[in-house]
TORTILO-572772 format. One line per field, with one value per residue (C-alpha): residue number from 1; x, y, z. Coordinates in nm, 2 decimals. Layout:
REM TORTILO-572772
voza = [NUM / ...]
X = [X / ...]
Y = [Y / ...]
Z = [Z / ...]
***
This chain:
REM TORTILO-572772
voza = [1 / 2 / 3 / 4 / 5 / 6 / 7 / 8 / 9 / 10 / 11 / 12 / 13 / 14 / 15 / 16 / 17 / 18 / 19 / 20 / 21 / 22 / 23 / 24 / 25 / 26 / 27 / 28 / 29 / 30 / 31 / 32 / 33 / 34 / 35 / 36 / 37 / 38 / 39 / 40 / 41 / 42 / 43 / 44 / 45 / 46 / 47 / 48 / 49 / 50 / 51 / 52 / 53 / 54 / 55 / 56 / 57 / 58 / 59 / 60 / 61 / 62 / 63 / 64 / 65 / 66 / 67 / 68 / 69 / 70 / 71 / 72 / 73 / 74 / 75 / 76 / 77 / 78 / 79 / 80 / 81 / 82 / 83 / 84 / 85 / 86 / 87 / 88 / 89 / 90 / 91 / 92 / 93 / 94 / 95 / 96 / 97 / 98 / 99 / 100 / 101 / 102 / 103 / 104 / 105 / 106 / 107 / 108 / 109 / 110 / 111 / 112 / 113 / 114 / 115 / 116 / 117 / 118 / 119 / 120 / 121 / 122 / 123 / 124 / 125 / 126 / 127 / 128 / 129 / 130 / 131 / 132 / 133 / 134 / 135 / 136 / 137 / 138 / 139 / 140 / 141 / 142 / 143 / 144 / 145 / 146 / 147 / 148 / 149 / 150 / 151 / 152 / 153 / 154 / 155 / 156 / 157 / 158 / 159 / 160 / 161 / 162 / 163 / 164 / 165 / 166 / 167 / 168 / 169 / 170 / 171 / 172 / 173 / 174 / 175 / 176 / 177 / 178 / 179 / 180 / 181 / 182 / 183 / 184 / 185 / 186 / 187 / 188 / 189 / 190 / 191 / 192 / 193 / 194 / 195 / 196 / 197 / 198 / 199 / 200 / 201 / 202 / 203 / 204 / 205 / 206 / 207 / 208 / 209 / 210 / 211 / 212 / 213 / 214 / 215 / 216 / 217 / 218 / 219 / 220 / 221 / 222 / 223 / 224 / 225 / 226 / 227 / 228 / 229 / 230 / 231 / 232 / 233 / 234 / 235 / 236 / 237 / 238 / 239 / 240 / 241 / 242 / 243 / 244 / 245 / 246 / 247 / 248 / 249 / 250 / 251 / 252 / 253 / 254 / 255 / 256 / 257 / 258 / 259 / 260 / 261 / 262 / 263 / 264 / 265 / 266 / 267 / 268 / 269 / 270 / 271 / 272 / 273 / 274 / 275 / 276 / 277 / 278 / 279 / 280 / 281 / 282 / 283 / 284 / 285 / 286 / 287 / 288 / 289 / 290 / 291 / 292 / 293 / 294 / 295 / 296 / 297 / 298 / 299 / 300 / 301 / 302 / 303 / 304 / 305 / 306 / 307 / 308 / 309 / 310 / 311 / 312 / 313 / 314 / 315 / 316 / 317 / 318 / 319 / 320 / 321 / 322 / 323 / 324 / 325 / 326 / 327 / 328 / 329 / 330 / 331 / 332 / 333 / 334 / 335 / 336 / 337 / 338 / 339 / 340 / 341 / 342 / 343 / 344 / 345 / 346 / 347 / 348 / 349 / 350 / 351 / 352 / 353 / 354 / 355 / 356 / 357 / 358 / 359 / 360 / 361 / 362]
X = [-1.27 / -1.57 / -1.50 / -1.72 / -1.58 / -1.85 / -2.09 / -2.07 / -1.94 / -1.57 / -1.32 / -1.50 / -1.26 / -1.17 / -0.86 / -0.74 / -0.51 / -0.28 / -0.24 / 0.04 / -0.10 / 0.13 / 0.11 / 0.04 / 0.35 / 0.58 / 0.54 / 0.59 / 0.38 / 0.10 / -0.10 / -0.43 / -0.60 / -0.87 / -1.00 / -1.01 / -1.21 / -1.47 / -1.47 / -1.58 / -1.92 / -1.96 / -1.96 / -1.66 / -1.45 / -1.16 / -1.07 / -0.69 / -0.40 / -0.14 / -0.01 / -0.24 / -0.05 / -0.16 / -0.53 / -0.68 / -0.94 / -1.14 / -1.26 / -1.64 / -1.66 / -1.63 / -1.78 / -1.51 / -1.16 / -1.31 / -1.54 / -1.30 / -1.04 / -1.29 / -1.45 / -1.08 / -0.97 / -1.31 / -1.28 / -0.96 / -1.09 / -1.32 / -1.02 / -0.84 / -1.14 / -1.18 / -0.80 / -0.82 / -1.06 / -0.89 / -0.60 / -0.41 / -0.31 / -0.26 / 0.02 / 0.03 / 0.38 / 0.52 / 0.73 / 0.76 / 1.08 / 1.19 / 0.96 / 1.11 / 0.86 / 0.97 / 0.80 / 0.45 / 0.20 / 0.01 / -0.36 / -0.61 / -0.75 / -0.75 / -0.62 / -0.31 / -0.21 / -0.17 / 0.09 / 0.25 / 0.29 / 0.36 / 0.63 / 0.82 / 1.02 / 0.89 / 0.55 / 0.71 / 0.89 / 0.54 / 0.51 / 0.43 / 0.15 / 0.04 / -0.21 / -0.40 / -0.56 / -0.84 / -0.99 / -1.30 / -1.27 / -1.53 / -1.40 / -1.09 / -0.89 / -0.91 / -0.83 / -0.54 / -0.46 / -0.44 / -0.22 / 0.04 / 0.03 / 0.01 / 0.35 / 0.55 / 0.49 / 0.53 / 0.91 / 0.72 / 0.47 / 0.74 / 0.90 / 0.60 / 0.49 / 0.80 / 0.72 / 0.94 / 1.30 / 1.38 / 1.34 / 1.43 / 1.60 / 1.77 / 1.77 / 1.82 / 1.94 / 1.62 / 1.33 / 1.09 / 1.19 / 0.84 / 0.89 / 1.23 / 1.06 / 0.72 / 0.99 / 1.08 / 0.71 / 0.67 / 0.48 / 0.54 / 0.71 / 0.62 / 0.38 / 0.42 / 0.38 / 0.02 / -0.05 / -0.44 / -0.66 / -0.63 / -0.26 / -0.36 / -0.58 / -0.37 / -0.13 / -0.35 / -0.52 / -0.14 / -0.06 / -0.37 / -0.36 / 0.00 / -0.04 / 0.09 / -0.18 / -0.52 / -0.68 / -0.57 / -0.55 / -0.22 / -0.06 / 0.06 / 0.21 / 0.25 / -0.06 / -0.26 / -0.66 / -0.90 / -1.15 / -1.39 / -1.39 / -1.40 / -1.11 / -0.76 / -0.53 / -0.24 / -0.06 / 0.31 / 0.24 / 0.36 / 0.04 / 0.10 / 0.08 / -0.06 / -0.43 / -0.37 / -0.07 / -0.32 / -0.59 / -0.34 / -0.19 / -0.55 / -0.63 / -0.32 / -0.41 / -0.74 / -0.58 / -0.34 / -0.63 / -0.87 / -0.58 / -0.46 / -0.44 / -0.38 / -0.02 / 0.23 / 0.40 / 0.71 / 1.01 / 1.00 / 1.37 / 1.41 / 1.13 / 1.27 / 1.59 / 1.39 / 1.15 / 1.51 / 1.64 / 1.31 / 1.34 / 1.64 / 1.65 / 1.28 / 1.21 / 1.57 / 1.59 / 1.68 / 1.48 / 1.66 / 1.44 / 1.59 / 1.44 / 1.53 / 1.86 / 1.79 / 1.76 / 1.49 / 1.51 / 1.22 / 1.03 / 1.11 / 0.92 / 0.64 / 0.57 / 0.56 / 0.32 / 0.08 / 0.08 / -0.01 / -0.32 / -0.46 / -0.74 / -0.74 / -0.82 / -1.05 / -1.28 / -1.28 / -1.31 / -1.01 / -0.82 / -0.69 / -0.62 / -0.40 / -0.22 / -0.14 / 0.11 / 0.34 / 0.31 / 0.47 / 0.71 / 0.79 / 0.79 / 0.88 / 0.74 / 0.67 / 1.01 / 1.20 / 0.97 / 1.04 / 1.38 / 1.35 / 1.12 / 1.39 / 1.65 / 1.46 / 1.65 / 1.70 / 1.48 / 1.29 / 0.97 / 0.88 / 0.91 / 0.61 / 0.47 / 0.52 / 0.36 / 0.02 / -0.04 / 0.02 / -0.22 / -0.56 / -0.49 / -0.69]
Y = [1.91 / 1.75 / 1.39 / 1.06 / 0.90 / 0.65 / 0.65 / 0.30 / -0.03 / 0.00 / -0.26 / -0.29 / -0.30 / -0.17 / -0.16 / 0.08 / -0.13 / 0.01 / -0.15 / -0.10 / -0.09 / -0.27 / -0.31 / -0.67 / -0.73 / -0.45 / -0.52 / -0.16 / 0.06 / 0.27 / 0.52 / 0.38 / 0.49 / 0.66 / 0.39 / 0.14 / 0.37 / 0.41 / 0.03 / 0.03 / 0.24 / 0.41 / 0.12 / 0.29 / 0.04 / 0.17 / 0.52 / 0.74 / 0.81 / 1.05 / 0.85 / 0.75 / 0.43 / 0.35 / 0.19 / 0.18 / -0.06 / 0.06 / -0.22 / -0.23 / -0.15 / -0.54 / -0.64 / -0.88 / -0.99 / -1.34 / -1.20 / -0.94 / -1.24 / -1.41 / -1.14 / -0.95 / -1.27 / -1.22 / -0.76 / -0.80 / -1.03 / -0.79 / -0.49 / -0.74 / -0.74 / -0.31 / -0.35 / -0.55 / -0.40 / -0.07 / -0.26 / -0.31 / -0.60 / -0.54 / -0.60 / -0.57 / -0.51 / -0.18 / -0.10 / -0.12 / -0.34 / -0.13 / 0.18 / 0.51 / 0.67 / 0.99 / 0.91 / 0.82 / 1.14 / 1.24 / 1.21 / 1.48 / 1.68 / 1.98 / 1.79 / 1.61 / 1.95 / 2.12 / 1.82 / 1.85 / 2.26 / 2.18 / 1.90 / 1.98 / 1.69 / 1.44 / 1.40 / 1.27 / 0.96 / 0.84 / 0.56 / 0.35 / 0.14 / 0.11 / -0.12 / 0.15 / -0.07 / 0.10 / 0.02 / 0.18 / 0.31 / 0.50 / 0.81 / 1.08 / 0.95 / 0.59 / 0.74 / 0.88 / 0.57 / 0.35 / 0.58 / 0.56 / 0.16 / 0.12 / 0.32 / 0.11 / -0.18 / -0.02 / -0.16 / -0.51 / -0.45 / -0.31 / -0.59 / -0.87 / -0.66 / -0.52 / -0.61 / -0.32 / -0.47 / -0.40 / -0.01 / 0.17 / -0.20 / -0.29 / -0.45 / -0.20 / -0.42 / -0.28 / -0.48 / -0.19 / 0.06 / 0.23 / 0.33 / 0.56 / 0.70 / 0.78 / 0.90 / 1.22 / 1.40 / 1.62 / 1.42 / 1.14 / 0.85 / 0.76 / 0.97 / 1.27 / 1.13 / 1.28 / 1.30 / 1.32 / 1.40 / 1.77 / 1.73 / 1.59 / 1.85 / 2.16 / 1.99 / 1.99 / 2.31 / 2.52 / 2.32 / 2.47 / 2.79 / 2.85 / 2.78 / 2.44 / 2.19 / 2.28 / 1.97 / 1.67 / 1.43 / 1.59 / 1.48 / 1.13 / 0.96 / 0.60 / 0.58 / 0.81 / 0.93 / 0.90 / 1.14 / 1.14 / 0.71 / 0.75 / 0.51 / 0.47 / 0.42 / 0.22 / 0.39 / 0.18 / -0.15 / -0.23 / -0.36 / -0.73 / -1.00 / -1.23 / -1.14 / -1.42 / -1.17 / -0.85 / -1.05 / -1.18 / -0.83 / -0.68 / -0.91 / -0.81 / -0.44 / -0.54 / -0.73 / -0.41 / -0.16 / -0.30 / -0.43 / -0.07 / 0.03 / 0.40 / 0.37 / 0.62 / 0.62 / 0.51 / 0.76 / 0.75 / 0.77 / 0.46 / 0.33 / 0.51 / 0.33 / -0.01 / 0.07 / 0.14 / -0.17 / -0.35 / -0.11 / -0.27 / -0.60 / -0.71 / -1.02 / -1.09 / -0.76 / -0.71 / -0.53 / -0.37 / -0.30 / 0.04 / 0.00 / -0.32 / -0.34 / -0.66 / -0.74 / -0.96 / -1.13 / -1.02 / -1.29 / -1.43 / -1.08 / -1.15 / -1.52 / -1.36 / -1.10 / -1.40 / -1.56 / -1.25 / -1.10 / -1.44 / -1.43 / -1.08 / -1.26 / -1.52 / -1.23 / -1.03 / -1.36 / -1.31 / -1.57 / -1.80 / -1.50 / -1.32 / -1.73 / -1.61 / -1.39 / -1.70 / -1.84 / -1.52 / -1.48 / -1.88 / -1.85 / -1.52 / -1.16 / -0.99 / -0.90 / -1.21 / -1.41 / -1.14 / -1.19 / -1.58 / -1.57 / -1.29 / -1.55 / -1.82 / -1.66 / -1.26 / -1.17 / -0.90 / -0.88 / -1.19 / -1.10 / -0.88 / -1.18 / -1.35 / -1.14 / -1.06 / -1.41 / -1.42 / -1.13 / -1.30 / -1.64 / -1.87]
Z = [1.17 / 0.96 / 0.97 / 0.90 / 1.21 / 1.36 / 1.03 / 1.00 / 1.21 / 1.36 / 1.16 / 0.85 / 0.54 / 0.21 / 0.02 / -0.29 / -0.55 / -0.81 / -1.12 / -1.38 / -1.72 / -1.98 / -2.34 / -2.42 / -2.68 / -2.56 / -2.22 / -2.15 / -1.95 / -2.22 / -2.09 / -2.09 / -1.79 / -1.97 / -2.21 / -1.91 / -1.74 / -2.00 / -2.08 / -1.70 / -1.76 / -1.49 / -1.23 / -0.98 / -0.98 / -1.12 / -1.11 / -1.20 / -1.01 / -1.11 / -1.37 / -1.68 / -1.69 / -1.35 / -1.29 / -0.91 / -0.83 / -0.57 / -0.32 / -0.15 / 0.22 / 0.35 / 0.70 / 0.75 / 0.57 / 0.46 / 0.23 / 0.12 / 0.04 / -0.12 / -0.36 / -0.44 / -0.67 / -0.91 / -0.83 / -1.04 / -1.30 / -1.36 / -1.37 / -1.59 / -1.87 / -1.86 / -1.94 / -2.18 / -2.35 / -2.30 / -2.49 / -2.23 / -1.97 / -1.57 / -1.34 / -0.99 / -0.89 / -0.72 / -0.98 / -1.39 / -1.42 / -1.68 / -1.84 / -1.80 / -1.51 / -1.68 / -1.97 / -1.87 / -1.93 / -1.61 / -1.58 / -1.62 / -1.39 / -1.14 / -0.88 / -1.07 / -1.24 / -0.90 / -0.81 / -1.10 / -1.07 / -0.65 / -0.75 / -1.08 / -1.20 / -0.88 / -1.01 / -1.35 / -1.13 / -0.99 / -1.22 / -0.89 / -0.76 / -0.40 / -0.18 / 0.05 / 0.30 / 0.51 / 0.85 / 1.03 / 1.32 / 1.60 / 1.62 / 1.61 / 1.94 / 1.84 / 1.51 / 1.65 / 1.84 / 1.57 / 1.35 / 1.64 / 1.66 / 1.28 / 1.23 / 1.52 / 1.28 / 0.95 / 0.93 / 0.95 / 0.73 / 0.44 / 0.51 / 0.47 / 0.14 / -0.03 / -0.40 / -0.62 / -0.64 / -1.04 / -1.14 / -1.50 / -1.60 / -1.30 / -1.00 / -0.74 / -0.47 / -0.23 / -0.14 / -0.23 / -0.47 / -0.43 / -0.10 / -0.12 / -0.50 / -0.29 / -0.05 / -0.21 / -0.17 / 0.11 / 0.40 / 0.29 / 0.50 / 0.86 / 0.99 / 1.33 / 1.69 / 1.77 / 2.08 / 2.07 / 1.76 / 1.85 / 1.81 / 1.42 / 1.38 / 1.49 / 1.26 / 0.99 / 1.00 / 1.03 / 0.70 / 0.53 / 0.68 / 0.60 / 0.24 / 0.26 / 0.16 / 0.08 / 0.31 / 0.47 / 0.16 / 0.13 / 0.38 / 0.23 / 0.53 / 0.54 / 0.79 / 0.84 / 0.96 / 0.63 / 0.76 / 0.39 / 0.47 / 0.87 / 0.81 / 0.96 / 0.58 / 0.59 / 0.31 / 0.29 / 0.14 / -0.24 / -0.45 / -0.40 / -0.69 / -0.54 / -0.41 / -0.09 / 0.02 / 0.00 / 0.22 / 0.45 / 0.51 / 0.55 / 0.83 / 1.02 / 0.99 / 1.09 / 1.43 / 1.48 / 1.46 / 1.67 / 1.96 / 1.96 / 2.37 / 2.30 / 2.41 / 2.41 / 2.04 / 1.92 / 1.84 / 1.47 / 1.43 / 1.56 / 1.35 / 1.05 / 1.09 / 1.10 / 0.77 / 0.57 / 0.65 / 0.56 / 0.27 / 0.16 / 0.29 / 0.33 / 0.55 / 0.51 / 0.75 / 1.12 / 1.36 / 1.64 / 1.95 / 2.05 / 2.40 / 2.48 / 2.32 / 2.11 / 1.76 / 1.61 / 1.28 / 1.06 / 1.00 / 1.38 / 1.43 / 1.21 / 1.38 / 1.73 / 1.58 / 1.46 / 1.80 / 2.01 / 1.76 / 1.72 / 2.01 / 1.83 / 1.44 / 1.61 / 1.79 / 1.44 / 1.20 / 1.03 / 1.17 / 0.86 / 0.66 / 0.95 / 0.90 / 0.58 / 0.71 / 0.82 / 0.48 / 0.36 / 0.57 / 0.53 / 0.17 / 0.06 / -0.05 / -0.35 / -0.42 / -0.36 / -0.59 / -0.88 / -0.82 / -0.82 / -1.15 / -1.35 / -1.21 / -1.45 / -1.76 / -1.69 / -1.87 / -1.80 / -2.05 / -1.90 / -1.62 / -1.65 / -1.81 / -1.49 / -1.26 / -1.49 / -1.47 / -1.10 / -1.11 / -1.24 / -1.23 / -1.40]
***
């Protein structure tokens, strides 16, 4: 299978982030999608997603995470001035707090009309926005490698970026909402246990050949091989507000890619039972280690991570970002500061106002 595995340096970096586009008095999501675009002239910057009031900003290809935390702050800056000059304002956040998804108009294109006609009624709930963090690797096996070690953490990783706790005007009582609305597309969630990358690819090809998928972009699994990039695409992260948290997260993909020992993977019942309860609890979650019989509080979990990937950090130069993490897991995720700013005086418009500001600060 045609792949651009090896093209370029292993661990290099790139992320895709999804930006709700609101109306600047209403709050509400509008539909703008297009007229940011063409405010963007043709840079590439920012391209569509399913929804039109959904922006992505599409990163560079970063040699390390230090320049990529340094240059994300002034990338969405720049996102912020196409939106405004679109007429609209961005928000990074995994959910609207209160648009109807149902109501936002789908973008154009081939591509998003076959999902529409393949999905019905799910396409029309998509109203959500992502971080896609992507990681180069050498070639299909490591490929293969790093999917496996990527998915053991995922429940870790919801739980450091869960950013989507108020949905359709309500809190919903889940750390991220995204996740169990992403949830209801086929292949979505945590991804098979390949064995090899001729595992992935058998995989693959049966999906296509029985009618299933027309490539491998279809398959939307929390982490999966990027084989257009060469890339290994960590797939189950909210967008996070605050652009430290997206760097800090990036650096411990980074670590986790480049430690991965080609083990044998994880059951992914056992990790699907851990991603719910980071689902629904966040860092406040606790991890059950179904082979050792023990249960480890998540953020306990995310300090031991820290320690054991640091000689990993220093040997990649990501080392005070990968810090970053225990400042998150210290001081809170996405979703617990949305619920502590709503708290402030419930309500939600300002909320929105809240996080745009936390968006582009300055």
């Amino acid at each position: 299978m045609e792949n651009a595995f090896g093209v370029g340096p292993a661990y290099t970096v790139g992320i895709e982030e999804e930006f709700q586009l609101v109306d600047p008095s209403s709050r509400a999501l509008v539909p703008a999608v297009e007229r940011v675009i063409s405010s963007g002239g043709g840079t590439g910057l920012v391209t569509s997603e399913l929804s039109r009031s959904c922006v992505e900003m599409v990163s560079p290809v970063f040699g390390n995470v230090a320049d990529l935390a340094r240059e994300l702050p002034l990338l969405r800056r720049e996102v912020s001035g196409l939106a405004r000059n679109g007429g609209a304002e961005i928000v990074a956040a995994g959910t609207h707090p209160f648009s109807d998804p149902t109501e936002q108009p789908l973008a154009d294109g081939d591509h998003n009309a076959r999902i529409e006609e393949e999905m019905g009624w799910v396409a029309r709930t998509q109203a959500i926005y992502g971080l896609h963090i992507h990681v180069a690797v050498s070639d299909g096996e490591a490929a293969i490698g790093a999917v496996n070690e990527l998915a053991r953490w995922v429940p870790l990783l919801v739980a450091l970026s869960a950013n989507s706790p108020f949905w359709r005007g309500s809190d919903t009582r889940l750390a991220s909402t995204r996740i169990k609305i992403f949830e209801m597309f086929p292949r979505s969630g945590l991804p098979p246990a390949f064995r090899d990358w001729e595992d992935f690819v058998e995989h693959v090809e049966t999906l296509i050949a029985c009618g299933s998928i027309p490539d491998y972009s279809w398959c939307w699994w929390d982490a999966r091989p990027h084989l257009k990039f060469g890339t290994v695409e960590l797939r189950a992260p909210d967008v996070q507000t605050d652009a430290s948290h997206t760097a800090s997260l990036v650096a411990l993909v980074q670590c986790l890619v480049a430690s991965a020992d080609g083990r044998e993977p994880e059951d992914p019942l056992f990790i699907a039972e851990n991603k719910w309860r980071a689902v629904r609890r966040g860092l406040d979650a606790t991890f059950y280690d179904f082979p050792a019989g023990e249960s480890v509080p998540a953020r306990a979990m995310a300090r031991t991570l820290v320690e054991e990937l640091r000689p990993v950090s220093q040997g990649l130069g990501c080392e005070a970002e990968l810090e970053g993490i225990l400042e998150i897991a210290d001081h809170g995720n996405g979703a617990e500061r949305q619920r502590e700013a709503f708290g402030r005086n419930g309500s939600l418009e300002d909320l929105v106002d809240h996080v745009a500001r936390a968006t582009t600060p300055g």
